[in-house]
ROMI-38388 format. One record per residue (C-alpha): residue number from 0; residue in one letter; x, y, z. Coordinates in Angstrom, 2 decimals. Layout:
<recs>
+------+------+---------+---------+---------+
! firo ! mido !      c1 !      c2 !      c3 !
+------+------+---------+---------+---------+
!  NUM !    A !       X !       Y !       Z !
...
+------+------+---------+---------+---------+
</recs>
This chain:
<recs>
+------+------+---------+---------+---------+
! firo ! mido !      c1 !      c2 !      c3 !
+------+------+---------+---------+---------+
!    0 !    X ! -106.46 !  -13.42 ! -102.87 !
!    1 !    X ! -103.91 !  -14.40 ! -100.58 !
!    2 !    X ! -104.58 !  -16.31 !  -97.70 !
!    3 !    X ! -102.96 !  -15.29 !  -94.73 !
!    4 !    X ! -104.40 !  -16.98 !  -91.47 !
!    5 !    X ! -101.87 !  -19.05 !  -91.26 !
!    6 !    X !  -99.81 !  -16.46 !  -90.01 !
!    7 !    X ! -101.61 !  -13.79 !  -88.81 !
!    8 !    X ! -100.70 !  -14.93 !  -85.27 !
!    9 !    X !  -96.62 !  -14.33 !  -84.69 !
!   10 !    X !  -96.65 !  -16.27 !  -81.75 !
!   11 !    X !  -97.96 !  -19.18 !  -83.74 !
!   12 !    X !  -95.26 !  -18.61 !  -86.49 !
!   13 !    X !  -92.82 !  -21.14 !  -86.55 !
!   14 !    X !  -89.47 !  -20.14 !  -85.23 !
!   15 !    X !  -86.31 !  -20.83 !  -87.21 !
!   16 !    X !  -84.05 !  -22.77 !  -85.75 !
!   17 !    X !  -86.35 !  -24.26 !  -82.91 !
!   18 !    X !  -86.30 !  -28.26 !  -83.47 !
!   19 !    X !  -82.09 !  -28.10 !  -83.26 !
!   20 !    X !  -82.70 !  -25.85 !  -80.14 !
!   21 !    X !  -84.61 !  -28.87 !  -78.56 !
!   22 !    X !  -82.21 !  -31.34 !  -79.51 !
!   23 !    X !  -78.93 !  -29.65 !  -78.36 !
!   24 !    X !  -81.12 !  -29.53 !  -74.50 !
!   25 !    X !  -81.94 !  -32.57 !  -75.10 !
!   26 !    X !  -78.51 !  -33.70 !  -75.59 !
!   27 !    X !  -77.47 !  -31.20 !  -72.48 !
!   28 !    X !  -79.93 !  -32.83 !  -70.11 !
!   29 !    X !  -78.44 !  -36.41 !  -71.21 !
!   30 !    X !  -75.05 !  -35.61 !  -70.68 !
!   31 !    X !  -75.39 !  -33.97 !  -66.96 !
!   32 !    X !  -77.35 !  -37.32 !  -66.33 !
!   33 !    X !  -74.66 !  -39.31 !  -67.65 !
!   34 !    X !  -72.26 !  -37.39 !  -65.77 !
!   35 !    X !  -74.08 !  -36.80 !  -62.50 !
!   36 !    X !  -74.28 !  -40.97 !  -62.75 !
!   37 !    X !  -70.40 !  -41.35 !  -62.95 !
!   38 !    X !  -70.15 !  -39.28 !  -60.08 !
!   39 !    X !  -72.23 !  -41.59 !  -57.95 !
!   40 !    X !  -69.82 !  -44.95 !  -58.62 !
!   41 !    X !  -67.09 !  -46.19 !  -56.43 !
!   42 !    X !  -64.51 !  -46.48 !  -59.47 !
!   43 !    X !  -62.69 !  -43.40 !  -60.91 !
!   44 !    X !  -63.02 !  -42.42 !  -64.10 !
!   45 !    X !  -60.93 !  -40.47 !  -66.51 !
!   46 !    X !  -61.05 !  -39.87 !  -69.90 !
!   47 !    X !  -59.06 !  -38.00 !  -72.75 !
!   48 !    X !  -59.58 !  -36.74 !  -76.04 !
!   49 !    X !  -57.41 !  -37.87 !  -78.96 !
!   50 !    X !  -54.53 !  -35.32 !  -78.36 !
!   51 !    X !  -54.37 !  -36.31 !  -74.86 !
!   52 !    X !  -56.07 !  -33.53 !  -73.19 !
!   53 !    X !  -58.54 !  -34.50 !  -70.56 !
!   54 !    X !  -61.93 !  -34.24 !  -71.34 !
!   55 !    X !  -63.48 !  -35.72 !  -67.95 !
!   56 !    X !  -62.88 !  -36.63 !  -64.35 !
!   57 !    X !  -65.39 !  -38.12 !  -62.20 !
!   58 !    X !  -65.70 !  -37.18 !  -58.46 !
!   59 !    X !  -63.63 !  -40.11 !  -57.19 !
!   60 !    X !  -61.28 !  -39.51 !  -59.70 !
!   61 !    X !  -60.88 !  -36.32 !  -58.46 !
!   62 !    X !  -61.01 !  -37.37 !  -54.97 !
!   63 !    X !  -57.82 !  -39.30 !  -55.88 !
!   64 !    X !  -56.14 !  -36.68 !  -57.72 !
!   65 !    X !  -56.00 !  -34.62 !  -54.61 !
!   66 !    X !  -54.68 !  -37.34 !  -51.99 !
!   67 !    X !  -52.01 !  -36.39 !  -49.93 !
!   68 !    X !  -48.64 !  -37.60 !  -51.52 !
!   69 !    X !  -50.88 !  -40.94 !  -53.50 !
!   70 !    X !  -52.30 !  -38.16 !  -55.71 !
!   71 !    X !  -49.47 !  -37.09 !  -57.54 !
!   72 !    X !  -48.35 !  -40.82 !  -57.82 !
!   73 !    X !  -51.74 !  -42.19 !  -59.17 !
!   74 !    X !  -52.82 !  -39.44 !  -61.66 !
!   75 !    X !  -49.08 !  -40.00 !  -63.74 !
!   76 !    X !  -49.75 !  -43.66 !  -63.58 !
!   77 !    X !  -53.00 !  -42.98 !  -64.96 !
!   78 !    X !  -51.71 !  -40.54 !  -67.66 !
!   79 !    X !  -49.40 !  -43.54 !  -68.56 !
!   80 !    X !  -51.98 !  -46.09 !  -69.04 !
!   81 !    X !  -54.46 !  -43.65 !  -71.22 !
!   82 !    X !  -51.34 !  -42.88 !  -73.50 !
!   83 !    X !  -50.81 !  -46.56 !  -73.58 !
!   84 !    X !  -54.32 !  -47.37 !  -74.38 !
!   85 !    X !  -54.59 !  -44.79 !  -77.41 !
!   86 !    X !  -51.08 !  -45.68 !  -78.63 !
!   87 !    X !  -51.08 !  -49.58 !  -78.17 !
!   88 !    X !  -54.91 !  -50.88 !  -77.20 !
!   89 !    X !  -56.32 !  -52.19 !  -73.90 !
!   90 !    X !  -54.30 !  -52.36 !  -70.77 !
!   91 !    X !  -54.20 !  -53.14 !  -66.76 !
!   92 !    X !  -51.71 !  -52.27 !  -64.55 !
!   93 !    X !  -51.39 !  -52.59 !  -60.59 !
!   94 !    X !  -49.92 !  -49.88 !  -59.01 !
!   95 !    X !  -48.90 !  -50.16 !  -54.94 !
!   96 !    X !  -48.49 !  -47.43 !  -53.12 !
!   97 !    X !  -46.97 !  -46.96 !  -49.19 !
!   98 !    X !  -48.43 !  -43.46 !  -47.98 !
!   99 !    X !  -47.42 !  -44.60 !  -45.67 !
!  100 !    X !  -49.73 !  -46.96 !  -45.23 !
!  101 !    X !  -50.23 !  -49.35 !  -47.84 !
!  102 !    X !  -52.77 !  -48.37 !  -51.03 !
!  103 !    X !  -53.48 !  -50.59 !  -54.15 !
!  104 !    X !  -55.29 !  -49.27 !  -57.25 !
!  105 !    X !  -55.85 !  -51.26 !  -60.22 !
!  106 !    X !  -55.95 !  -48.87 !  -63.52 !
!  107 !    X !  -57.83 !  -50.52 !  -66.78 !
!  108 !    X !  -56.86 !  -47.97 !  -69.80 !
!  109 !    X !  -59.01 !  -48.42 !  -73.12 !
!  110 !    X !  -59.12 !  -46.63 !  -76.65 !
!  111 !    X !  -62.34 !  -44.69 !  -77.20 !
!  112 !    X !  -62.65 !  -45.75 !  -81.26 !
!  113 !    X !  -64.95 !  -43.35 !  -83.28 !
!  114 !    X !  -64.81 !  -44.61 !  -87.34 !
!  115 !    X !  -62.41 !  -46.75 !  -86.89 !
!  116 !    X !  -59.99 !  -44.04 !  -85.82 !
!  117 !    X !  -58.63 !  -43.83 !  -81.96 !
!  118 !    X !  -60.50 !  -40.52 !  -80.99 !
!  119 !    X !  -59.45 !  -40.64 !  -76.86 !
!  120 !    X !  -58.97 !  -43.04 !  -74.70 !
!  121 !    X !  -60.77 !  -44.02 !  -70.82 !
!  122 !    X !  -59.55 !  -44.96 !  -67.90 !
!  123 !    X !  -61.02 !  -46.58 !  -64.82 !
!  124 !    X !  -59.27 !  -46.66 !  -61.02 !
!  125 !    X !  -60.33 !  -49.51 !  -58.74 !
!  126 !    X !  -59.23 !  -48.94 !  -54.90 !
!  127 !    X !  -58.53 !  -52.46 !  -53.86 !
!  128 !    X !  -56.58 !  -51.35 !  -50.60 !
!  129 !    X !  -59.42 !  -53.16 !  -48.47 !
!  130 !    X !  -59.71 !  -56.03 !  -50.35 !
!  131 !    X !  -55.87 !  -56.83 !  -50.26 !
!  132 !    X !  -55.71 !  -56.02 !  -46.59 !
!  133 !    X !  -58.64 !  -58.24 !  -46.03 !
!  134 !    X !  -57.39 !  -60.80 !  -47.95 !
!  135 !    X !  -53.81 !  -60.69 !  -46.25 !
!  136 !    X !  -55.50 !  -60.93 !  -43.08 !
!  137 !    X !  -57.41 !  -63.88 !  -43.87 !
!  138 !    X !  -54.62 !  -65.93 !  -45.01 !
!  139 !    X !  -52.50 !  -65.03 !  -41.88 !
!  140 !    X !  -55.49 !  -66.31 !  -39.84 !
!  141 !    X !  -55.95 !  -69.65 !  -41.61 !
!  142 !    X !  -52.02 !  -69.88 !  -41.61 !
!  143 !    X !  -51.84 !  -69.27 !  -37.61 !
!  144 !    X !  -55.34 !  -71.65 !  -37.05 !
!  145 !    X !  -53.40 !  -74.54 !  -39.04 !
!  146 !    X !  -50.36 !  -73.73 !  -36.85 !
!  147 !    X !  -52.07 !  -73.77 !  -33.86 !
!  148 !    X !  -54.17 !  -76.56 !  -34.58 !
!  149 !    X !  -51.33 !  -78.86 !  -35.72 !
!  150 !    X !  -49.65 !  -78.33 !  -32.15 !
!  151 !    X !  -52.14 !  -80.05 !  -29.59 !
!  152 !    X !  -53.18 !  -82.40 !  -32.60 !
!  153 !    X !  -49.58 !  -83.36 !  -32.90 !
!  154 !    X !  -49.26 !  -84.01 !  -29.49 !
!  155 !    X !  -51.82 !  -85.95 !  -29.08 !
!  156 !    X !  -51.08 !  -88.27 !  -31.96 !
!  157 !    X !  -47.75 !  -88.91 !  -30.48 !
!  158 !    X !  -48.89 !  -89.36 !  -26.97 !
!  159 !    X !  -51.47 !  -91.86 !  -27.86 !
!  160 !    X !  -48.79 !  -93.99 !  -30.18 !
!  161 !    X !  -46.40 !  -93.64 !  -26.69 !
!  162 !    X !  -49.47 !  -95.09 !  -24.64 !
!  163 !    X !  -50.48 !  -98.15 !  -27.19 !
!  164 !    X !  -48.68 ! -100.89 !  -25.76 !
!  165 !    X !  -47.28 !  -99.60 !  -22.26 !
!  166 !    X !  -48.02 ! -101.65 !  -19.62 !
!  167 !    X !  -46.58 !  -99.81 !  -16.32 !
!  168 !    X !  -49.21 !  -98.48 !  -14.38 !
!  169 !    X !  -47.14 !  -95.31 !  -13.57 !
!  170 !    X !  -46.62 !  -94.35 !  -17.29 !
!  171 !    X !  -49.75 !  -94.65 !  -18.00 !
!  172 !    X !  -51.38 !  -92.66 !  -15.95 !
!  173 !    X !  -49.22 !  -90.03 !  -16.42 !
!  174 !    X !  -49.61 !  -90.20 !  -20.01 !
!  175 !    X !  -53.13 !  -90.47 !  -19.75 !
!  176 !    X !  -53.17 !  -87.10 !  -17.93 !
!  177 !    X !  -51.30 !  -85.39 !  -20.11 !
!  178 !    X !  -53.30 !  -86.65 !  -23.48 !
!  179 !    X !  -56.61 !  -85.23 !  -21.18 !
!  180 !    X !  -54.89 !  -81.56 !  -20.89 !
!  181 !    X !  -54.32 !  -81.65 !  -25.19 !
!  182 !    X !  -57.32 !  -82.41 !  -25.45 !
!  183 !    X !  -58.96 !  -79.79 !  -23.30 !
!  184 !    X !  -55.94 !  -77.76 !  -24.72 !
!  185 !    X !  -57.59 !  -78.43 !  -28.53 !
!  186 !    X !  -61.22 !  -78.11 !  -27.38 !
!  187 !    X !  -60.32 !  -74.29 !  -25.58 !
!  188 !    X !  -58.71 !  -73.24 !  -28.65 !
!  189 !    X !  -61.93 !  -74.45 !  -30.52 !
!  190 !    X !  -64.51 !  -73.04 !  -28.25 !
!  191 !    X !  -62.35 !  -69.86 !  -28.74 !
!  192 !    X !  -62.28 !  -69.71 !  -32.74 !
!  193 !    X !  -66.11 !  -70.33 !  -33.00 !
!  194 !    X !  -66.71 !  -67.82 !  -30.20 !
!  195 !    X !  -64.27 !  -65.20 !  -31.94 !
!  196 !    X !  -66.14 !  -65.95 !  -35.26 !
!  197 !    X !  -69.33 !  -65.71 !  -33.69 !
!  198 !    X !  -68.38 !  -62.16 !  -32.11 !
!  199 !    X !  -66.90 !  -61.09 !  -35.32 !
!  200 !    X !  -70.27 !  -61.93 !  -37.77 !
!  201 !    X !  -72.60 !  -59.54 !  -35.10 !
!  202 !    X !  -71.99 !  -56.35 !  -36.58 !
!  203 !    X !  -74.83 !  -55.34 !  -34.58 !
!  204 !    X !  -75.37 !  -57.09 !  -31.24 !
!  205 !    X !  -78.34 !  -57.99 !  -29.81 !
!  206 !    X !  -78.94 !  -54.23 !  -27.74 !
!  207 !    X !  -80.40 !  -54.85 !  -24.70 !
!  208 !    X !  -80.09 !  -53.57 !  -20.62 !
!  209 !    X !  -78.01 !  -55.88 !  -18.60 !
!  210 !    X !  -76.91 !  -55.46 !  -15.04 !
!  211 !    X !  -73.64 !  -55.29 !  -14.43 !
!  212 !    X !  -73.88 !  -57.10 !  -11.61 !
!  213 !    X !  -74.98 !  -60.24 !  -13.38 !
!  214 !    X !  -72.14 !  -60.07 !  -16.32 !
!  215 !    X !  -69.52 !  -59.80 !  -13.35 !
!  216 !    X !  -71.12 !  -62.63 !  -11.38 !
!  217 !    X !  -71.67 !  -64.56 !  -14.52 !
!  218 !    X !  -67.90 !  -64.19 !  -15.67 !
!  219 !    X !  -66.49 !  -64.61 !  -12.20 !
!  220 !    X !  -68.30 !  -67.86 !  -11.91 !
!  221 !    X !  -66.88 !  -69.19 !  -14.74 !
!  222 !    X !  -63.09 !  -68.47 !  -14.23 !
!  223 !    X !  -63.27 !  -69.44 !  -10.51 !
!  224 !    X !  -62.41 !  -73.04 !  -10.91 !
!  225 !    X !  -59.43 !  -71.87 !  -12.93 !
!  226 !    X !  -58.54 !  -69.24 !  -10.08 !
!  227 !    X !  -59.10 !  -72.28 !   -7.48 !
!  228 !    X !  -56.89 !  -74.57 !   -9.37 !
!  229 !    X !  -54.20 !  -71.98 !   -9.87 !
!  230 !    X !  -53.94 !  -70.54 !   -5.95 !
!  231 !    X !  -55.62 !  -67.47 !   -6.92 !
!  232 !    X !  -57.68 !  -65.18 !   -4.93 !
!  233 !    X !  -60.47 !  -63.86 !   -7.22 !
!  234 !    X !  -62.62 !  -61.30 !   -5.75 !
!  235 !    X !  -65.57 !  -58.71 !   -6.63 !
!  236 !    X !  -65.70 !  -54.64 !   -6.19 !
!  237 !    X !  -69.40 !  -54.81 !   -6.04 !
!  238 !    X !  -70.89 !  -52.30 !   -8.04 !
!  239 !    X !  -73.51 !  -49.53 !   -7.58 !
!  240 !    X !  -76.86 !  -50.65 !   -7.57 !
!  241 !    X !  -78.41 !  -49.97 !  -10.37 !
!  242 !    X !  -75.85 !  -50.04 !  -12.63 !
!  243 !    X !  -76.13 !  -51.32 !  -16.44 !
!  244 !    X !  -74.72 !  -51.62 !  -19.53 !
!  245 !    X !  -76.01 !  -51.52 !  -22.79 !
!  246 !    X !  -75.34 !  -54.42 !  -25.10 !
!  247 !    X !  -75.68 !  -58.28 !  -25.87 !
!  248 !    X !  -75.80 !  -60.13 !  -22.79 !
!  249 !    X !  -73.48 !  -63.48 !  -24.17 !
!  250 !    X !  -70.74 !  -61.25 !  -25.52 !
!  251 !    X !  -70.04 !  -59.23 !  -22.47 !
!  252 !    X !  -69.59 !  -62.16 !  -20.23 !
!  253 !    X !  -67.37 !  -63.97 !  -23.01 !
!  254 !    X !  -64.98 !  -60.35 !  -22.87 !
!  255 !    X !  -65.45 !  -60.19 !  -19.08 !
!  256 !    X !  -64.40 !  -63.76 !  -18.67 !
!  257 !    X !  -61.44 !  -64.01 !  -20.89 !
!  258 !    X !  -59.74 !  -60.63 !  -18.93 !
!  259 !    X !  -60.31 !  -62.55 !  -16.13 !
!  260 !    X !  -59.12 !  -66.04 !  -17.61 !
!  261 !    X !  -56.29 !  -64.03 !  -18.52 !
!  262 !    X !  -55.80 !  -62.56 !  -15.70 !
!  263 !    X !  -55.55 !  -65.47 !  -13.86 !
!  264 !    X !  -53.33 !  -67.55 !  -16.27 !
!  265 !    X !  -50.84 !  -64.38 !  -16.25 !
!  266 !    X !  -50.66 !  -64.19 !  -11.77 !
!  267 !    X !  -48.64 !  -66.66 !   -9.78 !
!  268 !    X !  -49.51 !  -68.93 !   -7.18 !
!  269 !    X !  -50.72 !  -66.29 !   -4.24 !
!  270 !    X !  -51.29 !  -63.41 !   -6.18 !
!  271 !    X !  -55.47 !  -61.56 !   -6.85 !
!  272 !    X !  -57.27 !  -60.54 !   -9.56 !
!  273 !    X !  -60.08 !  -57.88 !   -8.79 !
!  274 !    X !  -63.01 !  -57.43 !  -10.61 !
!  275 !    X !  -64.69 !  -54.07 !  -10.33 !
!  276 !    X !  -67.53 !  -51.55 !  -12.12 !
!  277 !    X !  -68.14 !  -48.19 !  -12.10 !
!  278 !    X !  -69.40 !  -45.23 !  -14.15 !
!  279 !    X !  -67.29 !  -43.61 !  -16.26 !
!  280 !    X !  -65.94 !  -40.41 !  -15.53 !
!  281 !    X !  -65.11 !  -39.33 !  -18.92 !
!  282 !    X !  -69.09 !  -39.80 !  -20.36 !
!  283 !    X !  -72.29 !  -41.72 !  -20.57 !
!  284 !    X !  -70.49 !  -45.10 !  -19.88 !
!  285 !    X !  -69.85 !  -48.16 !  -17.90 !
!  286 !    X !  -66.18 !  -49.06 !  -16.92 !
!  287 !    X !  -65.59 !  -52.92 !  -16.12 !
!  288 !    X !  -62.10 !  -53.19 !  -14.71 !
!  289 !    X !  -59.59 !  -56.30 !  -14.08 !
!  290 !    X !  -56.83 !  -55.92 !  -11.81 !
!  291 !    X !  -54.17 !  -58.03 !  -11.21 !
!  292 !    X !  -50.53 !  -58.27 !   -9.40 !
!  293 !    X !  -49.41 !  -60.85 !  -12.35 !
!  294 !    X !  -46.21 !  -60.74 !  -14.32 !
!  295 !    X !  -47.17 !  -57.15 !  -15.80 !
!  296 !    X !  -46.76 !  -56.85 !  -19.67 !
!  297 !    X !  -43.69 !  -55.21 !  -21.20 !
!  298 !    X !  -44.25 !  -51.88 !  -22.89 !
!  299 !    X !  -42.87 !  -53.00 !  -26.61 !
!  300 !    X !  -45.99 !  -55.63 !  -26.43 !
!  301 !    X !  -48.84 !  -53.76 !  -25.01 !
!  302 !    X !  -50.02 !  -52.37 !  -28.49 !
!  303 !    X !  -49.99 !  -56.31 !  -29.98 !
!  304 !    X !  -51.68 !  -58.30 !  -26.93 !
!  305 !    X !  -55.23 !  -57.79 !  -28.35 !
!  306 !    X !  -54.15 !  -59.26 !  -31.96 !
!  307 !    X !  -55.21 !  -63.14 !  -32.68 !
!  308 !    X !  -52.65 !  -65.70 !  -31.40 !
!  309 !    X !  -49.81 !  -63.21 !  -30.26 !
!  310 !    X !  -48.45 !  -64.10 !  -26.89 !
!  311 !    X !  -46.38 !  -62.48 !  -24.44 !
!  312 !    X !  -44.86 !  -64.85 !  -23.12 !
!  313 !    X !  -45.46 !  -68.42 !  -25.32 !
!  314 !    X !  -43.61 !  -71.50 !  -23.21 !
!  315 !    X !  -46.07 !  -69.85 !  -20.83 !
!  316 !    X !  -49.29 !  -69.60 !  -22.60 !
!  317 !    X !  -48.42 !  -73.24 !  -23.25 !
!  318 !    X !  -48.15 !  -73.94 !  -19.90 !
!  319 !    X !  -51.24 !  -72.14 !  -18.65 !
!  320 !    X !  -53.33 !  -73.52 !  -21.97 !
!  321 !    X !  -53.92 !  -70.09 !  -23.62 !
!  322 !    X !  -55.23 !  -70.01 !  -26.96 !
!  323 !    X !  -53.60 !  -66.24 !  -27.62 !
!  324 !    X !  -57.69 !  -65.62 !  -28.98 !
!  325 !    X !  -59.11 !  -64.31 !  -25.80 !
!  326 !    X !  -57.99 !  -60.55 !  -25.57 !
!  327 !    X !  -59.10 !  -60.33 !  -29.64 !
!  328 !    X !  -62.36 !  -61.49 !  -28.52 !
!  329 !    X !  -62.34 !  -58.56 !  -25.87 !
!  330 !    X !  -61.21 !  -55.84 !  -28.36 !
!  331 !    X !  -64.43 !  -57.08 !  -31.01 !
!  332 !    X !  -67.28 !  -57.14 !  -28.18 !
!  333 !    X !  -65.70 !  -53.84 !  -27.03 !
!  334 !    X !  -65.94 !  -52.22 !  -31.05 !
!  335 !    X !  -69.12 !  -54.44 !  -31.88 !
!  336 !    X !  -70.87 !  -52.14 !  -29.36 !
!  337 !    X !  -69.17 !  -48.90 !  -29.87 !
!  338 !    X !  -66.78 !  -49.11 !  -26.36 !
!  339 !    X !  -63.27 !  -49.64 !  -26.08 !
!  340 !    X !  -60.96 !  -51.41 !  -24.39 !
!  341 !    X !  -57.63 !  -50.38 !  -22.36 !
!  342 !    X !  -54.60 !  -51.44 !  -20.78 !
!  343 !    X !  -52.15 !  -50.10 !  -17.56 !
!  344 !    X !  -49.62 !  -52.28 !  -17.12 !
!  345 !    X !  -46.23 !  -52.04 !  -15.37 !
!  346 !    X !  -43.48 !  -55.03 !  -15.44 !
!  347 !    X !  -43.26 !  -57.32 !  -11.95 !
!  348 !    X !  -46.41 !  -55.17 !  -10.39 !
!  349 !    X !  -49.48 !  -56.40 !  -12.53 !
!  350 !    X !  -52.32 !  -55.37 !  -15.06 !
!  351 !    X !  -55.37 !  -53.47 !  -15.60 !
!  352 !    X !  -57.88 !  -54.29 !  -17.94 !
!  353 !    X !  -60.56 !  -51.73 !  -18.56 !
!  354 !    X !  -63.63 !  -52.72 !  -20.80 !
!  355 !    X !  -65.57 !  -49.17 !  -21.42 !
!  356 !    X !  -69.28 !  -49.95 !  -22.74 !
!  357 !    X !  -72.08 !  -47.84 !  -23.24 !
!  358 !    X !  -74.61 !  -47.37 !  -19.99 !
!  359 !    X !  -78.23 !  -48.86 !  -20.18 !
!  360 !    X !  -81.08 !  -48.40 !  -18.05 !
!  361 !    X !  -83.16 !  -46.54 !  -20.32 !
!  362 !    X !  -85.20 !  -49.26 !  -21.12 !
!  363 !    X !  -85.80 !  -50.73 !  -18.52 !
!  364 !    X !  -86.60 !  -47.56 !  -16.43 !
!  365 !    X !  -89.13 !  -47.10 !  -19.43 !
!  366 !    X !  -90.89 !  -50.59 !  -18.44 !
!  367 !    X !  -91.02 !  -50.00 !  -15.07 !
!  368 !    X !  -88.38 !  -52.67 !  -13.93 !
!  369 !    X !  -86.56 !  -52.09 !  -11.09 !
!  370 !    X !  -82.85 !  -50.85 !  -11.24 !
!  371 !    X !  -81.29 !  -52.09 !   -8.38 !
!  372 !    X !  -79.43 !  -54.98 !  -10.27 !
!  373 !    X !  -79.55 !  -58.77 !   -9.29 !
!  374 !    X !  -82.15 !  -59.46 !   -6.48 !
!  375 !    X !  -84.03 !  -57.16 !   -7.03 !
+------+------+---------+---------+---------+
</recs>
């Protein structure tokens, strides 16, 4: 007799060709993995098959591909380097790129080697645009602190080498003055490169009500010796009751006072500067306004004033002790809480400095304090 239990039961009957069926999903499922992964990195990555065809693009890759005028540019500098690579081994190349603005991708080509015999080749694209630009600003900012620096420093040196050994009264006192203003000059520009790098490292300020009352009164206070000194008339617009922005309390009386430091520095003998607050018209804002009858600021400089160390006018930033930090310490208080900052000027009639920052109140309504600013 024959037995047959084994398979009386079809669906128990082995089925040919199942055990390759598994594998090949198997394989399937590890390859979409693999792939889905390469999608998810910053790099690009391309690879070819041994003829040169392209087997594989990743989504930055592709991305890339399909930049406006860069696109074309990169993918036949990466073609180059994966020809390279199969043909002649390993390679780099650095490939810049003004569209328009300036775009640097490093390409590393390799052979894919299967048996000892070159069977494709891969490529991977680093963007290093930010890096560069980073790094370009960073130089120019240790190259303009060293600058700056070396001026006052300089000055001082020499003054106190001119002072050793003088003996009439006159000369000495008047060199004596004038080695106190460097060194105020040196410990302003200071104050003003650890309060810019101080700004600069919040990424997220310290959110909190303040009255705008306060950060006007505050700010004013500061700069009114300077006003004083200079013949200035600094007044106040007081603003609504009530009124408050949202933000970190330190930072938006350092930007308040350096418009009006500037402000001041930038208006001769008998001229105002006006500080004023409102809501803004536009949205769900505060606007903190200086106004001045200064010197006014040409039109060709207006987009460059908030940059580190540029100056208007520099025999007389020199003469007024400006650092050329203070309006790039407005512009990062005014992006480190999501405002803005902006500019009217016309030549011979003055400036206006508008700070825009997002309106509080919400919290403190919430705990019951009252809103009618300072006094209350």
């Amino acid at each position: 007799m024959h037995d047959t239990s084994a398979a009386s039961d079809p669906a128990e009957a082995p089925v040919r060709g199942s055990e390759p069926l598994v594998g090949h999903e198997q394989c399937l499922r590890r390859t979409l993995r693999f792939t889905s992964a390469l999608d998810r990195v910053g790099e690009g990555v391309v690879i070819t098959d041994a003829d040169g065809t392209e087997v594989y693009r990743n989504d930055t890759a592709r991305r890339l591909a399909t930049a406006h005028i860069a696109g074309p540019l990169a993918s036949s500098a990466i073609a180059e380097q994966l020809a390279a690579a199969r043909r002649d081994g390993p390679n780099e190349r650095v490939l810049e790129m003004f569209v328009p603005v300036r775009r640097v991708l490093v390409i590393r080509a390799s052979p894919l080697v299967d048996g000892g015999i070159v069977d494709g080749s891969v490529a991977v694209v680093e963007d290093i645009s930010e890096r560069r630009r980073v790094d370009a600003i960073r130089r120019d900012f240790v190259a303009n602190v060293s600058h700056e620096l070396k001026t006052p420093v300089g000055a001082l040196s020499l003054l106190a080498e001119t002072l050793d050994g003088e003996d009439d009264p006159e000369t000495v006192t008047r060199l004596s003055g004038r080695l106190t203003a460097e060194a105020e000059r040196l410990a302003r520009l200071i104050d003003d490169l650890l309060d810019l790098s101080r700004i600069e490292a919040h990424e997220a300020p310290v959110v909190d009500d303040v009255t705008v009352q306060s950060v006007i009164a505050e700010a004013v206070g500061a700069a009114r010796p300077l006003a004083d000194a200079a013949g200035i008339e600094l007044g106040i617009e007081e603003p609504a009751a009530g009124l408050y922005v949202e933000g970190d309390r330190w930072e938006l009386v350092s930007a308040l006072r350096n418009l009006v430091d500037n402000a001041v520095k930038y208006t001769e003998r008998g001229g105002r500067v006006v500080v004023s607050a409102r809501r803004w018209a536009a949205g769900d804002g505060v606007e903190l306004s200086v106004r001045d009858t200064g010197i006014g600021i040409p039109a060709r400089d207006r987009e460059r004033v908030f940059e580190r160390f540029y100056r208007v006018d520099r025999a007389r930033s020199r003469s007024t002790g400006g650092t050329g930090l203070g309006l790039s310490i407005v512009r990062h208080v005014a992006a480190n809480h999501g405002g803005d900052v902006r500019l009217e000027s016309e030549e011979g009639v003055g400036s206006t400095f508008t700070l825009v920052l997002p309106r509080g109140g919400a919290r403190s309504a919430a705990a019951g304090a009252p809103t009618r600013g300072i006094g209350a």
